[in-house]
BATORFI-683786 format. One record per atom (N, C-alpha, C): atom name; x, y, z. Coordinates in Angstrom, 3 decimals, always signed. Example, Ala and Ser with C-alpha at 12.3 -4.5 7.8 and 13.67 -1.06 7.14 Angstrom:
<pts>
N  +13.190  -5.690  +7.800
CA  +12.300  -4.500  +7.800
C  +13.200  -3.300  +7.800
N  +12.850  -2.250  +7.080
CA  +13.670  -1.060  +7.140
C  +12.900  +0.030  +7.870
</pts>
This chain:
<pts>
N  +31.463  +2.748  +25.097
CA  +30.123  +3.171  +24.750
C  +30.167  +4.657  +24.396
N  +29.573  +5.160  +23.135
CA  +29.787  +6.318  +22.580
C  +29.227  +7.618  +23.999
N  +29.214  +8.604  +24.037
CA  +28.775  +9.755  +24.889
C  +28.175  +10.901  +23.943
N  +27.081  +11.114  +24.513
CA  +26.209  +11.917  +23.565
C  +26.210  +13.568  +24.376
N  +26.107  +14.569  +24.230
CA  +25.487  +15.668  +25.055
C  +24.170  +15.979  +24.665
N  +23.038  +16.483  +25.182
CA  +21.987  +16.704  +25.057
C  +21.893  +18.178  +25.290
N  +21.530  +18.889  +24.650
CA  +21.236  +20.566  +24.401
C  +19.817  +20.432  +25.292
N  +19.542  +21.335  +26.084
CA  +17.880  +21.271  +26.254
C  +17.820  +22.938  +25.547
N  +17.435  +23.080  +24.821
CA  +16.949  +24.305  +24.383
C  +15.261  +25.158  +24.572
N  +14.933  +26.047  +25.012
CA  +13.692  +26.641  +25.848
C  +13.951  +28.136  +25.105
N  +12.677  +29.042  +25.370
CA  +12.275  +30.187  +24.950
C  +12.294  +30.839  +26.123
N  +13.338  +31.198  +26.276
CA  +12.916  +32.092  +27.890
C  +12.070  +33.112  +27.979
N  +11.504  +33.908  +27.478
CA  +10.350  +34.530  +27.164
C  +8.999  +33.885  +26.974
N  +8.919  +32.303  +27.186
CA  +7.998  +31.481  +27.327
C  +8.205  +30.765  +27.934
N  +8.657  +30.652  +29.251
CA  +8.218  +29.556  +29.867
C  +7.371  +29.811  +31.072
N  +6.889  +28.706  +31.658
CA  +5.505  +28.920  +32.492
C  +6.314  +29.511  +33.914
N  +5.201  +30.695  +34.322
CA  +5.949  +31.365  +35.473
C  +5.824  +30.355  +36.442
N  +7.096  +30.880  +37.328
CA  +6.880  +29.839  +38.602
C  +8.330  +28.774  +38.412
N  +8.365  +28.470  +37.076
CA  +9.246  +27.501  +36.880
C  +8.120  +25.806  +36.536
N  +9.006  +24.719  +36.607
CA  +8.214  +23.740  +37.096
C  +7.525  +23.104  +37.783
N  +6.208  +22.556  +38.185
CA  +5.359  +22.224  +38.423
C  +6.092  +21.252  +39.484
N  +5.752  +21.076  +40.496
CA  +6.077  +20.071  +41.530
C  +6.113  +18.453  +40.582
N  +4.989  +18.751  +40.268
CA  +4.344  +17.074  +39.549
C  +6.139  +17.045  +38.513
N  +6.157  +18.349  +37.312
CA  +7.477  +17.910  +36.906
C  +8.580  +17.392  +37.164
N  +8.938  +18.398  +38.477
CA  +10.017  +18.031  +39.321
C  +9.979  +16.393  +39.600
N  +8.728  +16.052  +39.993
CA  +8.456  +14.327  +40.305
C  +9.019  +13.495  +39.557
N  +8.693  +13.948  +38.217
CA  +8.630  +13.175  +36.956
C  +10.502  +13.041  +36.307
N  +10.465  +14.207  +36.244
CA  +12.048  +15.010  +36.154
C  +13.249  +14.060  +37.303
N  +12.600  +13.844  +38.214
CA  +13.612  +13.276  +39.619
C  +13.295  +11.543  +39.241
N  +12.345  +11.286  +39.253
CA  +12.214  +9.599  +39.016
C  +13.455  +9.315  +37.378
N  +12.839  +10.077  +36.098
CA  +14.040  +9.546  +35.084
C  +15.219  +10.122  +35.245
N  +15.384  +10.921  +35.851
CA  +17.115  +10.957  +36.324
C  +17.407  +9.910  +37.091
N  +16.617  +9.476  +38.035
CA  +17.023  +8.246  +39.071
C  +17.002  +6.899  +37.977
N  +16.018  +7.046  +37.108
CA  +16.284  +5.698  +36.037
C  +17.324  +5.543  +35.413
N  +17.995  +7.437  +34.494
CA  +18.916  +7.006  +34.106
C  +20.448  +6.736  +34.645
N  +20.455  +6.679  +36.338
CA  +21.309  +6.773  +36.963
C  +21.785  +5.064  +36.817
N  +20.733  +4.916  +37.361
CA  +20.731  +3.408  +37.658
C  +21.040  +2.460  +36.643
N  +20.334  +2.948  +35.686
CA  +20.507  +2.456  +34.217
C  +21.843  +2.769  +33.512
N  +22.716  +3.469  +34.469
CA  +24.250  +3.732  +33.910
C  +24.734  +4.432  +32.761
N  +23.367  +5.507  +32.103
CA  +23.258  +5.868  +31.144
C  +23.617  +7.581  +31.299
N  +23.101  +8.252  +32.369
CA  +23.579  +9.538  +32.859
C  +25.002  +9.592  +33.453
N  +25.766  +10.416  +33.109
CA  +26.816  +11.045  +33.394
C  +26.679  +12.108  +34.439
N  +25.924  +13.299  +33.941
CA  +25.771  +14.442  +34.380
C  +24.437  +14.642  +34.085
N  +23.859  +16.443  +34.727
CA  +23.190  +16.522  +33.946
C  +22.649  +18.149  +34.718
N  +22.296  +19.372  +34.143
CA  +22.141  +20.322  +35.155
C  +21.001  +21.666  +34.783
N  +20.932  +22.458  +34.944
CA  +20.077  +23.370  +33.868
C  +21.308  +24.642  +34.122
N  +20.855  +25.380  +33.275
CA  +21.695  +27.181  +33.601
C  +21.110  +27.850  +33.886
N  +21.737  +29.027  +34.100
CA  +21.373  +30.260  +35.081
C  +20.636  +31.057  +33.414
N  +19.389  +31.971  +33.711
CA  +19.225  +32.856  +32.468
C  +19.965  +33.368  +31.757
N  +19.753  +33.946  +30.772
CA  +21.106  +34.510  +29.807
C  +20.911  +35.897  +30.220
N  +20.724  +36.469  +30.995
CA  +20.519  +37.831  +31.936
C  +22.060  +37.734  +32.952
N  +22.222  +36.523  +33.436
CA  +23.265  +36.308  +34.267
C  +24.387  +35.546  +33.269
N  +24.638  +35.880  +32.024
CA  +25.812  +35.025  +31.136
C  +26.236  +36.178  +30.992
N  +27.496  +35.821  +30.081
CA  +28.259  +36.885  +28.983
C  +28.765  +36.132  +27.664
N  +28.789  +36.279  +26.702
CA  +28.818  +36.117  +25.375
C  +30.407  +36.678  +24.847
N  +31.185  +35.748  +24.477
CA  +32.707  +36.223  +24.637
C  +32.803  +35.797  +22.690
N  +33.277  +36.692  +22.024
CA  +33.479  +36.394  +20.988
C  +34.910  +36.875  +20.351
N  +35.318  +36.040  +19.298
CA  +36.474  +36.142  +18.123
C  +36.395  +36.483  +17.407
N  +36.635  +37.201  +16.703
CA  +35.859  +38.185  +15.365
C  +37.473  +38.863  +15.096
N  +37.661  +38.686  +13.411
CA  +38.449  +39.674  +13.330
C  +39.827  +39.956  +14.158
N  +40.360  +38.800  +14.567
CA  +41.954  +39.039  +15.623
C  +41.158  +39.747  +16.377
N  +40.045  +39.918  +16.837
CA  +39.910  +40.007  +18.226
C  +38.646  +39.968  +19.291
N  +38.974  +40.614  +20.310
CA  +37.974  +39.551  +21.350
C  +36.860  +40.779  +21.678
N  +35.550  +40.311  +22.009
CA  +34.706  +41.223  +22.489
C  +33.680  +40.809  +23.620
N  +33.078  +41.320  +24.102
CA  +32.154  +40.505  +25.097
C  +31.003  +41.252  +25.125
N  +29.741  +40.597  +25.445
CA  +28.299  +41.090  +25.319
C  +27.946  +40.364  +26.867
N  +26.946  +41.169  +27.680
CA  +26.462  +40.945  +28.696
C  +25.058  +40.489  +28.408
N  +24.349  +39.386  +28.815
CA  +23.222  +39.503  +28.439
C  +22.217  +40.031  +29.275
N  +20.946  +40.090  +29.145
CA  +20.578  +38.749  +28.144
C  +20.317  +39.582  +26.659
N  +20.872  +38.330  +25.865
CA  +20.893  +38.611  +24.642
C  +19.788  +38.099  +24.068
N  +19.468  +39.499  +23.540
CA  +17.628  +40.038  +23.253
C  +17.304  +39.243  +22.005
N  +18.388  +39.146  +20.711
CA  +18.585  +38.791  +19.426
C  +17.792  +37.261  +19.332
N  +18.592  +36.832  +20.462
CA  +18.448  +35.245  +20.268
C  +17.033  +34.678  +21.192
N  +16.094  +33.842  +20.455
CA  +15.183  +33.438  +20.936
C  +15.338  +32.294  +21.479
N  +15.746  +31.219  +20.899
CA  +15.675  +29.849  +21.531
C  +17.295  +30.270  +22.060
N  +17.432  +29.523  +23.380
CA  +18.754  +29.490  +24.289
C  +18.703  +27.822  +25.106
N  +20.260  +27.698  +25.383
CA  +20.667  +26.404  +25.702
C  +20.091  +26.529  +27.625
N  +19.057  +26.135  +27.906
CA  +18.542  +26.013  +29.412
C  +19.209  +25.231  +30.155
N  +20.020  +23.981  +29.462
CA  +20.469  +22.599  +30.360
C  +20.981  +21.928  +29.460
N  +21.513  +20.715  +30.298
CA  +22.305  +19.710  +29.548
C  +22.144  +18.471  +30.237
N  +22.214  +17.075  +29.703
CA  +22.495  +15.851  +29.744
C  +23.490  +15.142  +29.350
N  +24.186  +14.574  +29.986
CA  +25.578  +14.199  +29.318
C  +25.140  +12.668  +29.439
N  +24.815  +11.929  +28.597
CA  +24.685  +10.558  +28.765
C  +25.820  +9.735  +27.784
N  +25.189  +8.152  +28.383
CA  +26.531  +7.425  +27.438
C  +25.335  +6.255  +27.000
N  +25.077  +5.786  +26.067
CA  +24.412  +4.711  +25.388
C  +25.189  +4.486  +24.456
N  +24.152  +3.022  +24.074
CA  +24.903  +1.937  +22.946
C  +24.919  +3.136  +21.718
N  +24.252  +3.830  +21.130
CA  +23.702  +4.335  +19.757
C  +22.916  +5.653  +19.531
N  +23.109  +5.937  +18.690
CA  +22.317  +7.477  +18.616
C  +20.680  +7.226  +18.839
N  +20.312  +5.774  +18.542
CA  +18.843  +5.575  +18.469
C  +18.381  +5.328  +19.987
N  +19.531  +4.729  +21.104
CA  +19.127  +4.969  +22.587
C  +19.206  +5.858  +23.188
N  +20.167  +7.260  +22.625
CA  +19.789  +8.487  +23.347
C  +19.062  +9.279  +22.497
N  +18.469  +9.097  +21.849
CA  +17.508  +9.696  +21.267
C  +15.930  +9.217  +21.880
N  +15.833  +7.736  +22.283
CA  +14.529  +7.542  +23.197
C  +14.836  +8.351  +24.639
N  +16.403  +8.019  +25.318
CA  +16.200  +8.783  +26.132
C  +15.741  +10.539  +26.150
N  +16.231  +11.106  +25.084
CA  +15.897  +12.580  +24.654
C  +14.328  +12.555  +24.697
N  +13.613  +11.474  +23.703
CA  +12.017  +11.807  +24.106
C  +11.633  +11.103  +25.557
N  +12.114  +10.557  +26.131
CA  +11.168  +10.401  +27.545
C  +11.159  +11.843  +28.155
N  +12.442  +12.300  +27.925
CA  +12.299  +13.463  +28.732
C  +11.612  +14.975  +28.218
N  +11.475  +14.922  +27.094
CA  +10.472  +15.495  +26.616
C  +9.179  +15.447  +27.054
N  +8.701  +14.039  +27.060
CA  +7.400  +13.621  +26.957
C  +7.096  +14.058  +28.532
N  +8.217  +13.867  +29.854
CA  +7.514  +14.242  +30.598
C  +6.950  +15.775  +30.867
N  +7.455  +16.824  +29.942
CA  +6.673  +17.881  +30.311
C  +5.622  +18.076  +30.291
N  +4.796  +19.149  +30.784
CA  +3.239  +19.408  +30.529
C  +3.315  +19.904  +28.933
N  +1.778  +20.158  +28.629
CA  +1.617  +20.586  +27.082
C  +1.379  +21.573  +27.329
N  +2.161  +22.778  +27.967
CA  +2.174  +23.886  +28.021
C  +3.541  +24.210  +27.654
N  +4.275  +23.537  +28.382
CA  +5.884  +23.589  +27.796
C  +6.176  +23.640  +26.427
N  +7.213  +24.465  +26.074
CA  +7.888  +24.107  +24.371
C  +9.415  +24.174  +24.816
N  +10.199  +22.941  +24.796
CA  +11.034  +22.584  +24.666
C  +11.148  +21.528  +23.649
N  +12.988  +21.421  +23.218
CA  +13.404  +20.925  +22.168
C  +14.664  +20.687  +22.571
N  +15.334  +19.647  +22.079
CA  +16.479  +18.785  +22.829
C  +17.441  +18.923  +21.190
N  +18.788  +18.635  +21.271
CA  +19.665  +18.846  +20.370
C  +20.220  +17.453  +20.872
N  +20.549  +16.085  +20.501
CA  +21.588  +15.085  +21.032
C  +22.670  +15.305  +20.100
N  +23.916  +15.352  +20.337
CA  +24.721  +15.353  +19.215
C  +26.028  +14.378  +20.247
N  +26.567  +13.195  +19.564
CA  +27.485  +12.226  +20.130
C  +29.147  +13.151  +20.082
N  +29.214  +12.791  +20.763
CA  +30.651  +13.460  +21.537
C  +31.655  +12.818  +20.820
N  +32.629  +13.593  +20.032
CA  +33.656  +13.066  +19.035
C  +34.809  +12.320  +19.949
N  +35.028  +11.410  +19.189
CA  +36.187  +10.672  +20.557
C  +37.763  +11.234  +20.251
N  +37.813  +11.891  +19.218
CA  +39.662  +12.107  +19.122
C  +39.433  +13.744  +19.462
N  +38.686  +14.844  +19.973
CA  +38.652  +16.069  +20.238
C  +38.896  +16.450  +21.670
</pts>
């Protein structure tokens, strides 16, 4: 069965203080428990701000590093889902359930892209 990763991508400069809403967390904990069960989750986790990363780059034969948070970039990778479904069209419903459970205050946006099998 193919393996997809899921990007959760967020505005860290927008999201609701506090973090998530208990009710999210609810919502958030029940479809992880679905997709557990459902044999469809692998993994799955959020990250630390890009205040606490570093940015390691190749440029030119050689290496450099940036501490963040890096001011440049607006949308940043918040989390990940590592699932395994039949098809791009079943982790892609899974991508919108989990969308759908946020509030409509949230702006998040999910990236699925299937995991190459000879890399």
């Amino acid at each position: 069965m193919p393996r997809f990763l899921t990007l959760i991508r967020i505005d860290e400069n927008d999201t609701p203080e506090g973090g998530p809403s208990p009710e999210l967390q609810k919502r958030m904990g029940a479809l992880m428990e679905e997709m557990t069960k459902a044999g469809v989750m692998l993994d799955n986790a959020g990250l630390t701000p890009t205040s606490e990363g570093t940015r390691v780059t190749w440029s030119g034969g050689k290496l450099s590093s940036t501490d963040g948070p890096f001011t440049e970039t607006k949308e940043v990778v918040g989390g990940y889902l590592l699932i395994q479904a039949k098809d791009k069209a079943e982790a892609l419903e899974w991508a919108n359930r989990f969308l759908r459970a946020h509030e409509e205050h949230w702006t998040v946006s999910v990236e699925v892209r299937e995991i190459a099998a000879n890399c």
